[in-house]
C-alpha positions in Angstrom: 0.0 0.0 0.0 2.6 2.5 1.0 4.4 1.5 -2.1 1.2 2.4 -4.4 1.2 5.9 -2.4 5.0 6.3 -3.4 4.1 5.5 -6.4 1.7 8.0 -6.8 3.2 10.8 -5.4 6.2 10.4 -7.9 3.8 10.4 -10.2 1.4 13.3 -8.9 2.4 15.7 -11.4 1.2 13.9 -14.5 -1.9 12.5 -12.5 -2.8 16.2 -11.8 -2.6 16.3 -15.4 -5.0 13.2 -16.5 -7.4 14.8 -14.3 -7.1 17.8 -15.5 -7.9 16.6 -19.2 -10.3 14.5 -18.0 -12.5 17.1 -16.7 -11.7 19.8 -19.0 -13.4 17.2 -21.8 -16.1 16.7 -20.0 -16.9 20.0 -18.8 -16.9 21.0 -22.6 -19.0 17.7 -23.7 -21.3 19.1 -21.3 -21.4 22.8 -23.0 -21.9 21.2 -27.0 -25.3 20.9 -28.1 -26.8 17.3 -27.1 -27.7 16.4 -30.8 -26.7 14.5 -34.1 -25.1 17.2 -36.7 -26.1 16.9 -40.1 -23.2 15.7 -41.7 -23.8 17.4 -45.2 -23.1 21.2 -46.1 -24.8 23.1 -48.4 -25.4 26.8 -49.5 -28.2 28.4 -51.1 -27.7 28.5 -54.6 -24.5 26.1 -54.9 -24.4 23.2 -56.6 -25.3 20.0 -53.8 -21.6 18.3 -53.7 -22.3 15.4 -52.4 -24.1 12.0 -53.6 -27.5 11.7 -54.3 -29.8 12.6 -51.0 -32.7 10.5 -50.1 -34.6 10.7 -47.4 -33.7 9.0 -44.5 -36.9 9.3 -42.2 -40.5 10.5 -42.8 -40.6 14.4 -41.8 -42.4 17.9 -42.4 -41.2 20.5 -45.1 -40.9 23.4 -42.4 -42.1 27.1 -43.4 -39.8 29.8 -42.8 -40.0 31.9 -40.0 -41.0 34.7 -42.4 -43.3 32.8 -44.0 -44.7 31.9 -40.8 -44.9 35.5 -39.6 -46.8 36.5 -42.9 -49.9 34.3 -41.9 -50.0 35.3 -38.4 -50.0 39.1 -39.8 -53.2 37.9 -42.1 -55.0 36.2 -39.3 -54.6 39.4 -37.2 -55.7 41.7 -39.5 -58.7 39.4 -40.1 -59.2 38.1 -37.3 -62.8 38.5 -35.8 -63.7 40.6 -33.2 -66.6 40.0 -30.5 -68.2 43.2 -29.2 -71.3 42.7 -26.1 -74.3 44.5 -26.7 -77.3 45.5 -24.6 -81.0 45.4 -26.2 -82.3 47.3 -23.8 -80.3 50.6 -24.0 -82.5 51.4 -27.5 -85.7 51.0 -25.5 -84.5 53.2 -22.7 -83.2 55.7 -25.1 -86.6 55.6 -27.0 -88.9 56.7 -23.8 -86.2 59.3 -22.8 -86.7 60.9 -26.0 -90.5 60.2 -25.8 -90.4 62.4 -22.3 -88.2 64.8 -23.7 -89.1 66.1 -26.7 -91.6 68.2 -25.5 -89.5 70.6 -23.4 -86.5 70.6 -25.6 -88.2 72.7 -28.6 -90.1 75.7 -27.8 -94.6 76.3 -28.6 -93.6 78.1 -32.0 -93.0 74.8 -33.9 -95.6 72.7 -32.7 -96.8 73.0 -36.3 -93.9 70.6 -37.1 -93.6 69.1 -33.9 -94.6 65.7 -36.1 -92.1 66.2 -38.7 -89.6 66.8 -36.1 -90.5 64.1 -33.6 -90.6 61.1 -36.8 -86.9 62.2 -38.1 -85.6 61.9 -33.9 -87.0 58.3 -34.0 -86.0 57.7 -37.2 -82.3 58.8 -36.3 -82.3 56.6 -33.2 -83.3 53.6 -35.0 -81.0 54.0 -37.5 -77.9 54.2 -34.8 -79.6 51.6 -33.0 -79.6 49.3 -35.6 -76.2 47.6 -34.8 -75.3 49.4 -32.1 -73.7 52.4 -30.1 -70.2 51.7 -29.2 -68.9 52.9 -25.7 -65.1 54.3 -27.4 -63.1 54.4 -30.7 -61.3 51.4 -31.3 -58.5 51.4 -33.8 -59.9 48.8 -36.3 -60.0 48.8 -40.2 -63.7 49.4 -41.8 -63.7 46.3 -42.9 -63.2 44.0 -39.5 -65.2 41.0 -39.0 -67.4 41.5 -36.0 -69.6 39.7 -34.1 -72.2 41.1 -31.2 -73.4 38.6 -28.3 -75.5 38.9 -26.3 -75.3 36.9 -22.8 -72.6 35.3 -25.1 -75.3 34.1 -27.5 -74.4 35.2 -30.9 -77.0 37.8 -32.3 -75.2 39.3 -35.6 -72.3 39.5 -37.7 -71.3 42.3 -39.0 -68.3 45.0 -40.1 -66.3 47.7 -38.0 -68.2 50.3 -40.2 -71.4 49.4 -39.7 -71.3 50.4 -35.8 -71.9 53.8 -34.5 -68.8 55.8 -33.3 -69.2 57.6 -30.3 -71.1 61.4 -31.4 -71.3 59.8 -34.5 -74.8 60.2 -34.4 -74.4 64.2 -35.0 -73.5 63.8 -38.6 -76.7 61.3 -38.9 -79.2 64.1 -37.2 -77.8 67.0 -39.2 -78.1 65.3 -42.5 -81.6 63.7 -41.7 -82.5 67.3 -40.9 -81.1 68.9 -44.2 -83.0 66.5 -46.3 -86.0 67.6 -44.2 -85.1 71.5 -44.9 -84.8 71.6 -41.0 -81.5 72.3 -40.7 -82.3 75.7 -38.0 -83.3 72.9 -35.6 -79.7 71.1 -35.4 -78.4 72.7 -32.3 -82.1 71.4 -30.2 -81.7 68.0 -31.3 -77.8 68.0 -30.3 -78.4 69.0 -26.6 -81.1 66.7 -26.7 -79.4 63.5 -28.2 -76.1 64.0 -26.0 -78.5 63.5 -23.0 -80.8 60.7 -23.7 -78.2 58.6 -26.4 -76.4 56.0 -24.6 -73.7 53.6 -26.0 -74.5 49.8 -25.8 -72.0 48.0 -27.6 -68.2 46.9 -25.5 -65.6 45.1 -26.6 -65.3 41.7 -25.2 -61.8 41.9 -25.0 -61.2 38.4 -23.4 -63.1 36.5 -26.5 -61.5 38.2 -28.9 -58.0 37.5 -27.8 -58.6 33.9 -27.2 -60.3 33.7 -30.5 -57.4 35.2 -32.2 -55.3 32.7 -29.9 -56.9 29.8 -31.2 -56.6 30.9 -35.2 -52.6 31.7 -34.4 -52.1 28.5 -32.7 -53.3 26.4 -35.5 -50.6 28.1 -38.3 -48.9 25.2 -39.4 -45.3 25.4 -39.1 -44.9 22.8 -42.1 -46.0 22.6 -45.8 -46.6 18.6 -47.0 -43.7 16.2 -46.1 -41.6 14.0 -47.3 -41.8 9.8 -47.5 -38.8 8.0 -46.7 -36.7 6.9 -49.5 -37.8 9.8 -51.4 -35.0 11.3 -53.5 -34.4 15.1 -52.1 -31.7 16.4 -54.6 -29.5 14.8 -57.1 -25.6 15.4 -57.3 -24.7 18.7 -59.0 -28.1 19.7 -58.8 -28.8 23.9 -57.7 -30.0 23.9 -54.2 -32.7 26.6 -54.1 -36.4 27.1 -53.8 -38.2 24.5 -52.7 -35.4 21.7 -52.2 -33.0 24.5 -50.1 -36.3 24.4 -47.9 -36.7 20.8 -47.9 -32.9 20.5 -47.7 -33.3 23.2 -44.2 -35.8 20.9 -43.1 -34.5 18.0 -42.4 -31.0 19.3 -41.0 -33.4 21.0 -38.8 -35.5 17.9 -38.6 -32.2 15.8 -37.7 -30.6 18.2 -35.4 -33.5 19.0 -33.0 -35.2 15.5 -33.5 -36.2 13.4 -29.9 -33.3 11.1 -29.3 -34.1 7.7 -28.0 -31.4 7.0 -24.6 -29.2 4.4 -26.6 -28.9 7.2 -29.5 -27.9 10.4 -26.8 -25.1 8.1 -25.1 -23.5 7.5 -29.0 -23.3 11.5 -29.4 -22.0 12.0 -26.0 -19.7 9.4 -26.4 -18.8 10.5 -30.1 -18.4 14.4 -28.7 -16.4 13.1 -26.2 -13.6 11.8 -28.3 -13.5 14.6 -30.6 -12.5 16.8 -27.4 -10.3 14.2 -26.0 -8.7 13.7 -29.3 -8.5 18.2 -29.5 -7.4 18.3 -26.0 -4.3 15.6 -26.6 -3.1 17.0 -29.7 -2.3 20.2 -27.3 -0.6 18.1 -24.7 1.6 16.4 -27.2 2.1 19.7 -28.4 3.5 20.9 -25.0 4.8 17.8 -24.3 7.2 17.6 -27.5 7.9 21.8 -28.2 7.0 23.4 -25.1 8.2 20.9 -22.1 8.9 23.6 -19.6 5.1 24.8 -20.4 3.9 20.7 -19.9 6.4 20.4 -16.9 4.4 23.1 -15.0 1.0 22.3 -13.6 -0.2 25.8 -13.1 0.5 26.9 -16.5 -1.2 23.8 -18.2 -4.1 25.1 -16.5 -4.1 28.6 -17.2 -3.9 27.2 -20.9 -7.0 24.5 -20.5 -9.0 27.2 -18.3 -8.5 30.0 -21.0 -9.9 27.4 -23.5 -12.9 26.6 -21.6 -13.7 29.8 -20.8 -13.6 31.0 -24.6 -16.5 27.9 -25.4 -18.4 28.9 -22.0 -19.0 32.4 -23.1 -19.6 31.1 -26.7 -22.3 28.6 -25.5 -23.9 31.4 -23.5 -24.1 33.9 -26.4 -25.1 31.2 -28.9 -28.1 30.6 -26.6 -29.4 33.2 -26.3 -29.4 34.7 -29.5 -26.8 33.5 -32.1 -26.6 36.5 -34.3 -24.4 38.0 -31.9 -21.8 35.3 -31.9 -19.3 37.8 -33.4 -19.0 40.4 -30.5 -17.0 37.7 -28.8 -13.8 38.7 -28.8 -11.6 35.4 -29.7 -8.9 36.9 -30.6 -8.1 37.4 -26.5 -7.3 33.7 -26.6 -3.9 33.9 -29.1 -3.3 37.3 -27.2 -3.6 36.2 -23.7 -1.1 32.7 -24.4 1.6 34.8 -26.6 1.6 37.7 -23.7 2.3 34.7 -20.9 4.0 31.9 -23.3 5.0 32.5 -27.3 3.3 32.8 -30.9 3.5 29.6 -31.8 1.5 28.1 -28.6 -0.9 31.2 -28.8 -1.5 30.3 -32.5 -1.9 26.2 -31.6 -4.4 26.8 -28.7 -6.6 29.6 -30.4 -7.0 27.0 -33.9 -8.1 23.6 -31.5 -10.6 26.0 -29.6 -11.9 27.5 -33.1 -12.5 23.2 -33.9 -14.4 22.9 -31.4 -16.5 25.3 -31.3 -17.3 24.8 -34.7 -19.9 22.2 -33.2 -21.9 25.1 -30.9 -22.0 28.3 -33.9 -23.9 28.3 -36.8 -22.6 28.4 -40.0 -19.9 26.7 -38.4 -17.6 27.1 -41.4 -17.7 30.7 -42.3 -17.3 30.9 -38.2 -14.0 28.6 -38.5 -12.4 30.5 -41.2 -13.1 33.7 -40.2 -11.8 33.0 -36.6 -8.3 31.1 -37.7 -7.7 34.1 -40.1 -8.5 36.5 -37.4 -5.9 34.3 -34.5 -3.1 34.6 -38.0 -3.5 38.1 -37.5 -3.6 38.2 -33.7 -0.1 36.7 -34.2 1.1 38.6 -36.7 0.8 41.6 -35.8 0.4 41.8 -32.0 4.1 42.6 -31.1 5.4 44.1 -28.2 1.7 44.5 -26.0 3.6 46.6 -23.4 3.3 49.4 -25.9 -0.3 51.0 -26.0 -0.4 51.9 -29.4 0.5 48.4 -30.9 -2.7 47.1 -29.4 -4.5 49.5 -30.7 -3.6 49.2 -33.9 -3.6 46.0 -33.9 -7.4 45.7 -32.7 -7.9 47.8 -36.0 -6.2 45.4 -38.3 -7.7 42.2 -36.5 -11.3 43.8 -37.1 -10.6 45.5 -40.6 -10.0 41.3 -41.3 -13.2 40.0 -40.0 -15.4 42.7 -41.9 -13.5 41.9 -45.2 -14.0 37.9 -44.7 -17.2 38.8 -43.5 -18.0 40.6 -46.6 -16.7 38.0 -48.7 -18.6 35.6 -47.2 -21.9 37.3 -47.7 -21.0 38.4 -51.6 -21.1 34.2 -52.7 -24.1 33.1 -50.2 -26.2 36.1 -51.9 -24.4 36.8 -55.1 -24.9 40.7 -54.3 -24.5 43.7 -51.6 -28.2 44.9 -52.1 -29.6 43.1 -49.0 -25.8 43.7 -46.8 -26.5 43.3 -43.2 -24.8 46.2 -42.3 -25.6 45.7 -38.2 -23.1 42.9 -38.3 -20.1 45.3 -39.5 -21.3 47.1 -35.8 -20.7 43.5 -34.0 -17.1 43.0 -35.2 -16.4 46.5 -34.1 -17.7 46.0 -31.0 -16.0 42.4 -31.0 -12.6 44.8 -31.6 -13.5 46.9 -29.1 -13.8 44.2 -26.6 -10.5 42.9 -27.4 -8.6 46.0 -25.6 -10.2 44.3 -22.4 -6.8 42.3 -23.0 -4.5 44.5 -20.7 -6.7 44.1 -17.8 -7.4 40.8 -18.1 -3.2 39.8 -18.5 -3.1 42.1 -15.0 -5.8 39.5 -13.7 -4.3 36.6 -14.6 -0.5 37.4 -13.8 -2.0 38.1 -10.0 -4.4 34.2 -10.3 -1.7 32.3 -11.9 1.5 34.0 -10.6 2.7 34.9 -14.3 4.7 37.7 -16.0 4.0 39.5 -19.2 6.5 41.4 -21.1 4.2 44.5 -19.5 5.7 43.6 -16.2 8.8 43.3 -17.3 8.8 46.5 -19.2 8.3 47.6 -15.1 10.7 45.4 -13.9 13.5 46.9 -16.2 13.3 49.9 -14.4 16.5 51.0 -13.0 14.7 53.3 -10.7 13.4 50.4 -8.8 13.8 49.6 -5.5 15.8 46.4 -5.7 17.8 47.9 -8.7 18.7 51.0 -6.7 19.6 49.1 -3.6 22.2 47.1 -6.2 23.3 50.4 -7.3 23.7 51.5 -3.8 25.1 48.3 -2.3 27.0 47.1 -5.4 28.1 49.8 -8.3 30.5 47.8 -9.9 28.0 44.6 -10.0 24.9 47.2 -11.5 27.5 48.6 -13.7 28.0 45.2 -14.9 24.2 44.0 -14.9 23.6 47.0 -17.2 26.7 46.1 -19.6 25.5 42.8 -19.6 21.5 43.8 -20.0 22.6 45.3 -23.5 24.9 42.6 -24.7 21.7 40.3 -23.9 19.3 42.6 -25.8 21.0 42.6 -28.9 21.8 39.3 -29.1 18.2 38.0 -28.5 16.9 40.4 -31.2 19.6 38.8 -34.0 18.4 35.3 -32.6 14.6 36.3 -32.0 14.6 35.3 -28.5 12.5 37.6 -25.9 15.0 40.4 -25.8 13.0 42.3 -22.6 12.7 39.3 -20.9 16.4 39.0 -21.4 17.4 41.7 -20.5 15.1 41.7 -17.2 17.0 38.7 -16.5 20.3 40.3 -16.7 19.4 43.0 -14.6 18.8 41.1 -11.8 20.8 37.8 -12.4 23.4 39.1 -9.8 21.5 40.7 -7.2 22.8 38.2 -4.9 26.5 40.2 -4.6 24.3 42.4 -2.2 25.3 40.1 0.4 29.3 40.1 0.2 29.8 43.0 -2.4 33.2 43.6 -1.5 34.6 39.4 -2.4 33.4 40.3 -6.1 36.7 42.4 -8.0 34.2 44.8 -10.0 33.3 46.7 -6.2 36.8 46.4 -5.0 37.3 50.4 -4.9 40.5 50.4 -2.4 42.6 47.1 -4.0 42.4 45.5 -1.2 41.5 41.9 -1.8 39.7 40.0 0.7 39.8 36.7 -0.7 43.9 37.2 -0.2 42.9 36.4 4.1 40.2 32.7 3.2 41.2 29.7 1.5 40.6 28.7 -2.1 37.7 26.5 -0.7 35.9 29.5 1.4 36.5 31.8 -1.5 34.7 29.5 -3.8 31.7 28.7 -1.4 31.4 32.8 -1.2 31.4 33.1 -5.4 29.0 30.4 -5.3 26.2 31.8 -2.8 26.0 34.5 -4.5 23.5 32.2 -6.7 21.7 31.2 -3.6 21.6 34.5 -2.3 20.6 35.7 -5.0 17.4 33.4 -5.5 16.7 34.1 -1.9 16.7 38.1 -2.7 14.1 37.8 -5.4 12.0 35.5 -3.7 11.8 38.0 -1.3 11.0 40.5 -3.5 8.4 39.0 -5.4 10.4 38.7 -8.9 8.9 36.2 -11.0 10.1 32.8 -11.7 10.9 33.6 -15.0 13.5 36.1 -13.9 14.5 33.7 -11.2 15.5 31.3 -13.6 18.2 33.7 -14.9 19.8 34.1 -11.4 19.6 30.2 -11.1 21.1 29.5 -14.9 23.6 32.0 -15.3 27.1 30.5 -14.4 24.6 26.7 -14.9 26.8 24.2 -13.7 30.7 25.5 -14.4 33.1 25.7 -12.3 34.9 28.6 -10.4 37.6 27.9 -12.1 40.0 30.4 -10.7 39.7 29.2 -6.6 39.5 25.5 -8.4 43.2 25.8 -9.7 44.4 27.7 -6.9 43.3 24.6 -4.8 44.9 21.8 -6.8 48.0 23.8 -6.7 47.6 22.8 -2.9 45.7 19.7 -2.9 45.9 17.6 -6.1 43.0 15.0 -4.3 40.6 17.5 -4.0 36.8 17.4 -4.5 35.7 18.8 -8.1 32.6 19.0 -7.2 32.7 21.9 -4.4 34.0 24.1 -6.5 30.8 23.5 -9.0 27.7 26.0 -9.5 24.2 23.9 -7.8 23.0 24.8 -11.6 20.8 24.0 -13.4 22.1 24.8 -16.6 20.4 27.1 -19.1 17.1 25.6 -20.3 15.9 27.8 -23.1 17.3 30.6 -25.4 16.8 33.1 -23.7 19.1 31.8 -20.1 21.8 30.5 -22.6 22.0 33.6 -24.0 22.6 35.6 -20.3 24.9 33.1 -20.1 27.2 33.8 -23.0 27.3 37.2 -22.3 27.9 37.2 -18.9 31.0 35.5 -18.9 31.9 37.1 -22.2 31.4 40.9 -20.2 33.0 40.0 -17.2 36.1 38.2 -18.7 36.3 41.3 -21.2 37.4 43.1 -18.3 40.9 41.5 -18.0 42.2 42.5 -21.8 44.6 44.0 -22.3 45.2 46.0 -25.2 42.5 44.7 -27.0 41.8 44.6 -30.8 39.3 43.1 -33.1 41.9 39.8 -33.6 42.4 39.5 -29.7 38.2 40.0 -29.2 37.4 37.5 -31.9 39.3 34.7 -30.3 38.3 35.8 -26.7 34.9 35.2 -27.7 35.2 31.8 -29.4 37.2 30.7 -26.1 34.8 31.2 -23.8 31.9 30.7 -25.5 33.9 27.2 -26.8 34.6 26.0 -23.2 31.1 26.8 -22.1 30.0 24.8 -25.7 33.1 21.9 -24.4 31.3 21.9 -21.0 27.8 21.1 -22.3 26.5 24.3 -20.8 23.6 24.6 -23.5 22.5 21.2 -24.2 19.1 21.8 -22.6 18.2 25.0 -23.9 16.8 24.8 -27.7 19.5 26.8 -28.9 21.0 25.9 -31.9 24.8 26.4 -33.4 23.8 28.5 -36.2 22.1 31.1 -33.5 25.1 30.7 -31.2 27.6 32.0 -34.1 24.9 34.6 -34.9 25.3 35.8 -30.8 28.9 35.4 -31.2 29.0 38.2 -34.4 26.6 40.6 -31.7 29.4 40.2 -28.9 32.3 40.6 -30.9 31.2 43.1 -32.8 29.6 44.9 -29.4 32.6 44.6 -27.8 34.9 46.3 -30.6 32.7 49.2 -30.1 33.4 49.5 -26.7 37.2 48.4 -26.5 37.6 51.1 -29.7 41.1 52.6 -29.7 40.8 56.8 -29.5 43.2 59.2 -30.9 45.0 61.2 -28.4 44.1 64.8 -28.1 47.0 67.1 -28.1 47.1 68.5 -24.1 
């Protein structure tokens, strides 16, 4: 048992890792759509590229959603409309005119009280007829309607046909023209506003369910389609009717009820797609990035970064998929070539583009427009410290997607006269999103304990605490750190190494001379020597904590482990060769070993190059009377016995960018050893 724990815990790094794959794929599985996909592509108007189609099940010929639309705006408009109406109010109206008549015209006309008296009755029947309505309704003259009463039907009629309220003022005055009694308007007015009374509501709750009822039986469908039944032929145009049937049963096949044995194949079948994605990037790691795969917390930040890009994509795509494009993708590449390199960025950013080509529609168009947006991402983002770069690189990375985008829409519709010009606004947006980069690379450096190059633009700066206290404590060591910070810089732009990180690095690789500044010859001010007073043994042990010390400083300071790694690779694991002669002049038995640097040695380019020029600046210091001949061969010595010693054999550095360092540092140093001509006094 406590062999199998053993075990494991040797082994805890790489099953940190299993798990972590394992439920990165799953988590994902669980974010993909639980259907089949229809495995054919097509495009309106395109030839259909594949074999002859038939139909594999019986199903429906869907209508459109516009199509569908278009009948509920028909039913609406003639739909039928129930109104209530109340027999009585005529009768009531009727006797109040009957009582009222009288008093409402003066003795004068009683001559034509008769007259007068038949065209008031003959008005009030006449509004009566259908009906007084209670308010103006906003329906067209022409709307069905139909008048209950006690919710028995008792006519059906049109809108038009009912009296609008006061309507009945335009019916008196006309009834009374015809009668050449026109002087008499202004009586019957005051009379009818008392006595007429509207009887006809709207029953509102009848009418909607009626119009409920007509909207819910709009057939989605139009016919269907037998089984067996040949859909399109090879070569064949897909449009009009068989693009509909075509849309119809991808639809059909995509959204169809899966039986329990059918959902477990597509989980299963999802799953390995994922798995399969999800490997491909560990082997990546594995085989060009090993430091990346070596480190937990960084295959994490990697597989976390991934997820969360197909989260947020999930979530967009349900709930409304048209604006899939304000997602800002591009992030991804940035983000992993901020924390890692291009190449990695680029790698991660196409296998998340794969698979979410299984949640976005038009999955295709999506795929191509994204990997040609991450090119670009990695093409042109350089240098993210600097504001304007990002910027301007937003600008280029969105100008891309409109173009493709634009593209894309000339061959589905073979013209810009419908251009969805409200998509151009979501890949500006999408741009515009993509400046949340800075930020978030703040975020994650504080979660995940990484460095960007923006944090080691700060870190460079002399003016820093830890730099100043090396300035303070040790002016020959800063002098040299500097010396030894440009040397690096050049060389890792000839090589294309990451030139601020490498120079970070050498600005800090020998902080640990703090602690005895005064046993290292570049801060021996009064020539005294106090290496002359230990023993070759102690003198060494003192050279060589200056690497422990060191590490111990920046720990203590917070530097990242990326620039620790400088102060732990620079001398890797050579000897102090000096105190280790000086010895074996005494002792010819002696231990090798203790006069060794704890290493590691340099373990990428950038390490091996701090290495080379650190030896190569400080050894400089003991020409004499140097010239381009004499720097030439200096160079290739030391750089040859660190090369003899298999200082570099870990770092991916190759001989052909070792000879191209070589040119910087000789060609550096000429500069700096330059002979001047001597001015008269």
């Amino acid at each position: 048992m406590n062999e199998l724990i053993n075990k494991w815990y040797r082994n805890h790094a790489l099953l940190y890792k299993v798990l972590l794959f394992i439920a990165t794929t799953l988590l994902i599985v669980y974010l993909f759509p639980k259907s089949g996909k229809f495995k054919y592509s097509f495009e309106q108007g395109k030839p259909w590229q594949s074999e002859n189609l038939y139909a594999p099940f019986n199903f429906a010929i869907k209508k459109s959603q516009a199509e569908i639309n278009e009948e509920k705006r028909a039913i609406q408009e003639n739909s039928t409309i129930y109104f209530n109406v109340d027999e009585g109010v005529k009768s009531t109206v009727l006797q109040s005119y009957k009582n009222q008549f009288k008093g409402a015209f003066p003795d004068s006309v009683k001559q034509k009280s008769n007259a007068l008296y038949k065209i008031g009755k003959d008005v009030i029947d006449r509004i009566y007829k259908h009906g007084v309505l209670d308010d103006s309704y906003n329906y067209g003259p022409d709307k069905n309607v139909v008048l209950l009463d006690n919710q028995t039907q008792v006519a059906s009629i049109t809108y038009k046909d009912l009296t609008k309220t006061n309507a009945f003022i335009n019916i008196l005055e006309q009834s009374l023209a015809e009668e050449d009694l026109s002087e008499y308007d202004s009586n019957f007015v005051s009379l009818f506003f008392d006595i007429v009374k509207p009887n006809i509501s709207l029953n509102k709750a009848i009418s909607d369910n009626a119009l409920k009822e007509e909207l819910d039986r709009v057939s989605p469908t139009r016919g269907s389609i037998e089984k067996e039944t040949l859909i399109i032929s090879k070569g064949e145009l897909v449009e009009g009717k068989k693009y509909d049937i075509l849309e119809s049963l991808k639809s059909e096949y995509e959204s169809q009820v899966w039986s329990e044995s059918n959902y477990n194949w597509v989980i299963f079948a999802y799953t390995l797609l994922v798995a399969l994605a999800l490997l491909m990037l560990l082997l990546f790691l594995r085989k060009y990035r090993m430091e990346v795969f070596l480190d937990n917390t960084k295959v994490t930040f990697i597989f976390f970064n991934i997820v969360f890009v197909i989260l947020l994509t999930t979530l967009v795509v349900n709930y409304d998929s048209r604006y899939v494009y304000v997602i800002p993708l591009c992030i991804l590449p940035l983000v992993l070539k901020a924390f890692f390199d291009a190449r990695l960025g680029l790698f991660s950013h196409v296998l998340t583009v794969l698979l979410l080509g299984f949640i976005v529609p038009n999955s295709y168009e999506y795929i191509f427009l994204q990997i040609i947006a991450g090119i670009v991402t990695i093409l042109t983002v350089s240098e993210l410290y600097k504001r304007a770069n990002l910027f301007i690189s937003v600008g280029q990375i969105t100008l891309i997607y409109i173009i493709a985008y634009f593209a894309f829409f000339v061959i589905h519709e073979g013209s810009v006269a419908s251009l969805k010009w409200g998509t151009f606004g979501l890949f500006i947006l999408c741009g515009l999103a993509t400046l949340f980069v800075q930020p978030l690379i703040y975020i994650y450096e504080k979660l995940f304990g990484l460095v960007s190059d923006v944090s080691l633009l700060e870190l460079s700066d002399t003016n820093s605490k830890l730099l100043k206290e090396l300035a303070n404590k040790a002016p020959g060591t800063f002098h040299h750190s500097l010396n030894v910070a440009n040397l690096a810089e050049a060389s890792a732009n000839e090589i294309g190494a990451n030139a601020m990180l490498v120079r970070v690095g050498a600005l800090y690789h020998d902080i640990g001379k703090m602690k005895n500044p005064t046993y290292f010859t570049e801060n021996q001010s009064t020539g005294i020597n106090p290496h002359d007073e230990l023993s070759p043994k102690e003198s060494a042990r003192i050279i060589i904590d200056h690497v422990i010390d060191g590490i111990e400083i920046a720990k203590k300071n917070n530097l990242p482990d990326r620039v620790i790694d400088f102060i732990r690779t620079h001398h890797g694991m050579s000897l102090v060769y000096y105190f280790y002669l000086k010895e074996r002049d005494i002792d010819e038995d002696l231990n090798k070993e203790e006069f060794r640097y704890p290493g590691p040695k340099p373990f990428s380019k950038e390490t091996a190059i701090l290495m080379m020029c650190d030896s190569v600046e400080a050894a400089s210091k003991s020409l004499k009377e140097p010239s381009s001949t004499k720097i030439d061969k200096f160079v290739e010595s030391i750089i040859g016995k660190q090369m003899e010693s298999g200082q570099f054999l870990n770092a991916n550095i190759t001989f052909k960018e070792i000879e191209a360092i070589k040119k910087v540092l000789k060609s550096k140093l000429a500069n700096i050893y330059h002979l001047r001509i001597e001015y008269p006094e």
